[in-house]
Z-matrix of the N, CA and C atoms (Angstrom, degrees):
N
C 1 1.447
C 2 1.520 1 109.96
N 3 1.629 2 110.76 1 141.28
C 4 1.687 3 103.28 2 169.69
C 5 1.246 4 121.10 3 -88.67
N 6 1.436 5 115.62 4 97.04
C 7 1.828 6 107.42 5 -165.91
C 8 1.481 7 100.67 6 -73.67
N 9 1.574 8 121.05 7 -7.24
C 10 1.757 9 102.72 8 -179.12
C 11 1.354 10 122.38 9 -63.91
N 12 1.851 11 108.39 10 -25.43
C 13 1.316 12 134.01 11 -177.97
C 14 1.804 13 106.47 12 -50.94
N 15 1.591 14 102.77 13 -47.18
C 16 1.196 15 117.99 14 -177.83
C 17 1.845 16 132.95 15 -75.54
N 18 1.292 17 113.51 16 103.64
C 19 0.895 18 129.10 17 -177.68
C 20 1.818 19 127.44 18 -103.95
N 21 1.430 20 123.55 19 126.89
C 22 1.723 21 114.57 20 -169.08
C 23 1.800 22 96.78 21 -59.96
N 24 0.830 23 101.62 22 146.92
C 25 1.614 24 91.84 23 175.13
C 26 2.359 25 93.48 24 -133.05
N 27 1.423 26 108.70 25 157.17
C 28 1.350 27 86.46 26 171.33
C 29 1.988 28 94.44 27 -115.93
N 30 1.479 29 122.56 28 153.04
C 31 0.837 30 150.56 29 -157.23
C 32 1.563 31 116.44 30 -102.51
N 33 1.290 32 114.00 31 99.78
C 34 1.755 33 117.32 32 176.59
C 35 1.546 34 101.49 33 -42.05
N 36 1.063 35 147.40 34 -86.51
C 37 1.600 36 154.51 35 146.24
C 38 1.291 37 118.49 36 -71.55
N 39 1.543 38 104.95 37 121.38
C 40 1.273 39 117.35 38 -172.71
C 41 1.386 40 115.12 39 -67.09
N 42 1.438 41 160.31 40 121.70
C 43 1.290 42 162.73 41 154.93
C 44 1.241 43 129.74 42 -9.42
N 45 1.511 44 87.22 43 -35.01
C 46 1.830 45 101.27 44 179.96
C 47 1.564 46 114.96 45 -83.89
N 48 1.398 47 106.07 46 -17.77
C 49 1.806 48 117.93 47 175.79
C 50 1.375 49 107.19 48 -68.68
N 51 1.407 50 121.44 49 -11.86
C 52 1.682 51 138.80 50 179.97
C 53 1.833 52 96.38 51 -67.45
N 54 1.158 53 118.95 52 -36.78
C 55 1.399 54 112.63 53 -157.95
C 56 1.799 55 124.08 54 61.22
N 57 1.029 56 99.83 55 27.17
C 58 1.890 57 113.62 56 179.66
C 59 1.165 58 107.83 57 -78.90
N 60 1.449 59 109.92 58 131.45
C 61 1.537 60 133.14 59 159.03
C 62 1.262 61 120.67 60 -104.51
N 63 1.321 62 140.84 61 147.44
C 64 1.162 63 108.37 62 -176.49
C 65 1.860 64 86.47 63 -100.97
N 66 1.404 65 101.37 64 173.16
C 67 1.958 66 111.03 65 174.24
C 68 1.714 67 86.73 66 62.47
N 69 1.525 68 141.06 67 11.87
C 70 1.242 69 111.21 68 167.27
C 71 1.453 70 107.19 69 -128.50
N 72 1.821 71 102.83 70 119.35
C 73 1.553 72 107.72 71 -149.08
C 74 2.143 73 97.98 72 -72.25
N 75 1.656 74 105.39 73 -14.08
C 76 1.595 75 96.37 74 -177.51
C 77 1.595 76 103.10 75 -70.80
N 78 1.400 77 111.45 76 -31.01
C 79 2.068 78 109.77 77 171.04
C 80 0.907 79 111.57 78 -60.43
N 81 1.661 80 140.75 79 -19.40
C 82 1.399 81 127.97 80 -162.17
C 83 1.789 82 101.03 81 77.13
N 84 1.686 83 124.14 82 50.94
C 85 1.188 84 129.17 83 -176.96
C 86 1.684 85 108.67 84 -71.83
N 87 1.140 86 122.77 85 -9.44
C 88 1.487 87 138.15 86 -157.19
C 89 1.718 88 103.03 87 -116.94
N 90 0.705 89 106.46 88 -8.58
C 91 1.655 90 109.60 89 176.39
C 92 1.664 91 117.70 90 -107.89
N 93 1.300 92 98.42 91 -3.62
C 94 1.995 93 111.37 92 174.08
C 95 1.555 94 92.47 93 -103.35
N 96 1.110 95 119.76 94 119.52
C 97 1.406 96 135.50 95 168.48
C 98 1.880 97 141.16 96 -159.64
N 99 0.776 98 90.97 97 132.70
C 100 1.746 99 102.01 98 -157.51
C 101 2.485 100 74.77 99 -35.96
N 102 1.781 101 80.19 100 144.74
C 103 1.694 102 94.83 101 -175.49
C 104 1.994 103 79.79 102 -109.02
N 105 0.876 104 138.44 103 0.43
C 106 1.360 105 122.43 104 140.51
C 107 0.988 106 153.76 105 -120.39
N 108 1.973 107 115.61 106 40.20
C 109 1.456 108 116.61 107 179.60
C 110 1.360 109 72.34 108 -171.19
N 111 0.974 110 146.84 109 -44.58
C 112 1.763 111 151.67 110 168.93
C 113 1.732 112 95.82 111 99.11
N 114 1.176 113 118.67 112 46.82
C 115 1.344 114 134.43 113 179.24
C 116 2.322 115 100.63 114 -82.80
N 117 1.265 116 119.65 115 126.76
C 118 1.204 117 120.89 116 -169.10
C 119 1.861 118 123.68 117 -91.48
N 120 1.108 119 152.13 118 53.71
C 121 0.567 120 154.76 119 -129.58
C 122 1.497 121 108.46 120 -73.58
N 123 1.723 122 115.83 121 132.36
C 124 1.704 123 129.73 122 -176.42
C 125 1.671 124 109.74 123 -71.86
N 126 1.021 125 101.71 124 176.05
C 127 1.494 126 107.11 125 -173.89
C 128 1.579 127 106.23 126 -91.82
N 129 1.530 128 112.14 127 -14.67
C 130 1.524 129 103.65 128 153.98
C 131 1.419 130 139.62 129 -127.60
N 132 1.849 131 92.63 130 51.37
C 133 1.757 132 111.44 131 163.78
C 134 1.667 133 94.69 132 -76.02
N 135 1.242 134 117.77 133 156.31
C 136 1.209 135 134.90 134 166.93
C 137 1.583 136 117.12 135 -128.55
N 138 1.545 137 121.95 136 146.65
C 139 1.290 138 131.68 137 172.82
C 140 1.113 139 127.36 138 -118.57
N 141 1.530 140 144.18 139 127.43
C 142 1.315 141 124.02 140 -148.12
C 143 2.039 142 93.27 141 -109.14
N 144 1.068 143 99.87 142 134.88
C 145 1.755 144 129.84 143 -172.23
C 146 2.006 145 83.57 144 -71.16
N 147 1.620 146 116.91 145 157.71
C 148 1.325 147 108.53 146 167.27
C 149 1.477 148 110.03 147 -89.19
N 150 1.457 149 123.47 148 -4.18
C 151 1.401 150 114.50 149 131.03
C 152 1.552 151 156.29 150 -15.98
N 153 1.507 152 77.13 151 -49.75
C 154 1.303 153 109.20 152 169.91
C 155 2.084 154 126.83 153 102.39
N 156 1.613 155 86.13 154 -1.24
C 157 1.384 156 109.94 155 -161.24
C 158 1.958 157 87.61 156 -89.87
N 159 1.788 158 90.51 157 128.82
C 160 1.566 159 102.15 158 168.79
C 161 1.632 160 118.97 159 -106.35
N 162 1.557 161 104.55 160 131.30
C 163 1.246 162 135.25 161 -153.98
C 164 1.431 163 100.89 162 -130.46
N 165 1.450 164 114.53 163 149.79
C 166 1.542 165 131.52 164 126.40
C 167 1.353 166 111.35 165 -43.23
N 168 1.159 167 144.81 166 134.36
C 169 1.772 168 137.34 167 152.93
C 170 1.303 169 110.43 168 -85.03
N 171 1.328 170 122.93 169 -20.83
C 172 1.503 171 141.72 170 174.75
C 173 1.521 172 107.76 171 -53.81
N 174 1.286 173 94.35 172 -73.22
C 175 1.429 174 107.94 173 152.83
C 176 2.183 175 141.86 174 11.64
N 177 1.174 176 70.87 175 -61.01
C 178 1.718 177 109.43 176 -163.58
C 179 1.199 178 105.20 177 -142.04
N 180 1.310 179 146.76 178 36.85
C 181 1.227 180 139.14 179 177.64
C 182 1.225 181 128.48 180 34.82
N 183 1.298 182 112.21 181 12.59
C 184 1.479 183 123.20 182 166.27
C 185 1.476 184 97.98 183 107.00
N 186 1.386 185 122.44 184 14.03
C 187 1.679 186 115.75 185 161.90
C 188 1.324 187 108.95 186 -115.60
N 189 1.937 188 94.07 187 125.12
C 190 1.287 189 125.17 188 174.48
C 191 1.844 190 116.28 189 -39.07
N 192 1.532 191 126.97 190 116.48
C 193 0.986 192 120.33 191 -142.61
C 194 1.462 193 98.17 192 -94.38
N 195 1.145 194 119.09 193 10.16
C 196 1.829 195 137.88 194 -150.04
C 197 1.472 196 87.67 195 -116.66
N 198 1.258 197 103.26 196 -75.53
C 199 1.903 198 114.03 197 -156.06
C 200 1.747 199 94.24 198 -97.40
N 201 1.282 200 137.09 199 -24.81
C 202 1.406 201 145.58 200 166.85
C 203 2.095 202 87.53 201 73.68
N 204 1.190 203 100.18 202 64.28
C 205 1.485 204 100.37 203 -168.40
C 206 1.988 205 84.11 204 -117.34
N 207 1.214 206 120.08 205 126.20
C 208 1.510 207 139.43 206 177.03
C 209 1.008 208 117.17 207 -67.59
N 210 1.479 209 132.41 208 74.33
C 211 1.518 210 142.11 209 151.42
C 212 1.773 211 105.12 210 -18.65
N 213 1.627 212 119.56 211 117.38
C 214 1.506 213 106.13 212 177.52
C 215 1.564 214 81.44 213 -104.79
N 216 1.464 215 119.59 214 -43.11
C 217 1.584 216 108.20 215 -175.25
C 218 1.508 217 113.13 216 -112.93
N 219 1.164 218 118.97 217 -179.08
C 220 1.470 219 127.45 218 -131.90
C 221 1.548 220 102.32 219 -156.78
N 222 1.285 221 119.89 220 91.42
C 223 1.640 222 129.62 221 152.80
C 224 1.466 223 107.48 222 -26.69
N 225 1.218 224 130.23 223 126.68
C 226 1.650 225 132.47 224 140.10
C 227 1.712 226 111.92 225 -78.65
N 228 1.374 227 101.37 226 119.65
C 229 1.744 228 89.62 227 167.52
C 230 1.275 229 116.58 228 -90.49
N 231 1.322 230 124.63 229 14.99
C 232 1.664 231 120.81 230 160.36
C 233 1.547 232 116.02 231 -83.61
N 234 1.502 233 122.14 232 -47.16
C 235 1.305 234 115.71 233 -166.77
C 236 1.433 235 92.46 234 -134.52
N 237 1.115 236 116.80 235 45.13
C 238 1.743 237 127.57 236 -173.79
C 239 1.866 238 134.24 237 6.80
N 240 2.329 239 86.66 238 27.58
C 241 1.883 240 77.11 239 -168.90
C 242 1.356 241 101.31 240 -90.02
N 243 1.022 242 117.93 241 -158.67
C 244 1.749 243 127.36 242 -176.73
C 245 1.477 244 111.08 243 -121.30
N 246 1.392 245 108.49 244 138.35
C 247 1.429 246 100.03 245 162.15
C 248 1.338 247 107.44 246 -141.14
N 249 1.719 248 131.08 247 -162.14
C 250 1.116 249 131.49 248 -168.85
C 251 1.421 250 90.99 249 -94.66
N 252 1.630 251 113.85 250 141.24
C 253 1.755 252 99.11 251 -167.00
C 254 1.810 253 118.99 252 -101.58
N 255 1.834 254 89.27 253 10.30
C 256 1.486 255 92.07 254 152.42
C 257 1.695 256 116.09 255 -64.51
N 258 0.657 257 114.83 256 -36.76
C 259 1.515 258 139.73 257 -177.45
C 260 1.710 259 113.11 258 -50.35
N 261 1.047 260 85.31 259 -9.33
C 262 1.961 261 88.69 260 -164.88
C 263 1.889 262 93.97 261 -121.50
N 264 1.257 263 117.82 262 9.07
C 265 1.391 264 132.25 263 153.63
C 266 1.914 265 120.07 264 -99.08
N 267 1.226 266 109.57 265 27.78
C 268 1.324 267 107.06 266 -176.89
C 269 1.681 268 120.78 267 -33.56
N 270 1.711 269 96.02 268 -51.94
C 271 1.784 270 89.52 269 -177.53
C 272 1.336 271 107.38 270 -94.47
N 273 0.988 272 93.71 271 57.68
C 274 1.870 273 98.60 272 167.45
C 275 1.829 274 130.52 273 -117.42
């Protein structure tokens, strides 16, 4: 992973106030999607924190639930690029 990419950022509305699951169509699981291959991620992909602690980022809006450390960008595990993981909430 490139952690230089990664920066804490703080958040006008937190992600997690969304109530999103991913794979759960009452969360709106279909509207979180990689913003570069539009690949959908299940509710049991996992991302590993440089903690080391594995998570949903979906989850938690992309904060590590261990170290509570603020994911600004966001691994795809389909085509492995990064984006900002507001970004992967388009219809929101």
């Amino acid at each position: 992973m490139d952690m230089k990419r990664d920066t804490p950022v703080i958040e006008d509305r937190p992600d997690t106030e969304l109530n999103l699951r991913p794979g759960d169509s009452s969360g709106g699981g279909n509207d979180i999607r990689c913003p570069l291959c539009g690949w959908t991620p299940s509710a049991e992909d996992r991302w590993i924190c440089r903690c080391n602690h594995l998570w949903n980022t979906f989850d938690t809006g992309g904060v590590c639930p261990n170290c509570l450390y603020q994911w600004a960008y966001t691994c795809c595990l389909a085509c492995h690029g990064w984006s900002l993981h507001s970004d992967w909430y388009k219809n929101q």
